[in-house]
C-alpha positions in Angstrom: -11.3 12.8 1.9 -10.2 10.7 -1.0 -8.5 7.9 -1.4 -5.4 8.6 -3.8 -3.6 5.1 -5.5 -2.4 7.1 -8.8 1.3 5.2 -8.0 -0.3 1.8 -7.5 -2.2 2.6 -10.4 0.8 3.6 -12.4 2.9 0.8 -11.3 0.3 -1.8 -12.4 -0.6 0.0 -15.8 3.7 -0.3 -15.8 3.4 -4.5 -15.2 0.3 -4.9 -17.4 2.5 -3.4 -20.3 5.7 -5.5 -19.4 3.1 -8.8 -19.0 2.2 -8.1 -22.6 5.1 -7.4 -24.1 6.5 -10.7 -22.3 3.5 -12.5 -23.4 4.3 -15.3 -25.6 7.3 -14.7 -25.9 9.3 -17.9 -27.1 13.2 -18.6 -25.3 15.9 -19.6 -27.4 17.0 -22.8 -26.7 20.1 -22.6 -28.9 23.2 -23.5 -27.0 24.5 -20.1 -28.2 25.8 -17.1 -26.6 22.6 -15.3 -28.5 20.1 -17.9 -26.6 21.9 -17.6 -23.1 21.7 -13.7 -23.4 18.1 -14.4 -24.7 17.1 -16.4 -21.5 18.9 -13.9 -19.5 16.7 -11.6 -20.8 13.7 -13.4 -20.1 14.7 -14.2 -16.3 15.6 -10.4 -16.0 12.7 -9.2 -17.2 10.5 -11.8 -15.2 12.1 -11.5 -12.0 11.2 -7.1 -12.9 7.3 -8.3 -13.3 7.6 -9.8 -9.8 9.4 -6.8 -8.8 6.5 -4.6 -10.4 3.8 -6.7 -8.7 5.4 -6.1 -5.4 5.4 -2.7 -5.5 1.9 -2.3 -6.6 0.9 -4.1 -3.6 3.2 -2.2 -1.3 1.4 1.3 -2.9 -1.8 -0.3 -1.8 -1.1 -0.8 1.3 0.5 2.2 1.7 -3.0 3.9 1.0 -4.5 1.9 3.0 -2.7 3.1 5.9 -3.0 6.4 5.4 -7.1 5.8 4.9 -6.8 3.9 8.3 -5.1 6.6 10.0 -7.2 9.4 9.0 -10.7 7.1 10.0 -12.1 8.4 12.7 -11.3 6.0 16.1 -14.9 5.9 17.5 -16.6 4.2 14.6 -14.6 1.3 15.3 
């Protein structure tokens, strides 16, 4: 049996990617249409990472289950 997390492993290669691309990225804090799409932007793509994270975790568990299911009952 083996344990198979390729999408959780996907998904967080997918956020580590996005957290460095995000990464020191400096808002506009022009009172501008430009800096309001800009911040958009931002919150967008920050509220996505979260998204990302979630979804990793949820893959996890996902495995998880299916490990614990296939375990067999008497060893516990």
């Amino acid at each position: 049996m083996t344990i198979d997390l390729h999408k959780a492993v996907e998904t967080a290669r997918e956020l580590l990617a996005a957290l460095e691309e995000l990464d020191d990225t400096e808002p506009d804090e022009t009172p501008t249409r430009a800096g309001r799409r800009h911040r958009a932007d931002i919150t967008r793509k920050m509220l996505y990472l979260s998204h990302l994270g979630n979804r990793a975790s949820v893959e996890v568990m996902d495995a998880y289950h299916v490990f614990k299911s296939r375990e067999d009952p008497v060893s516990e």
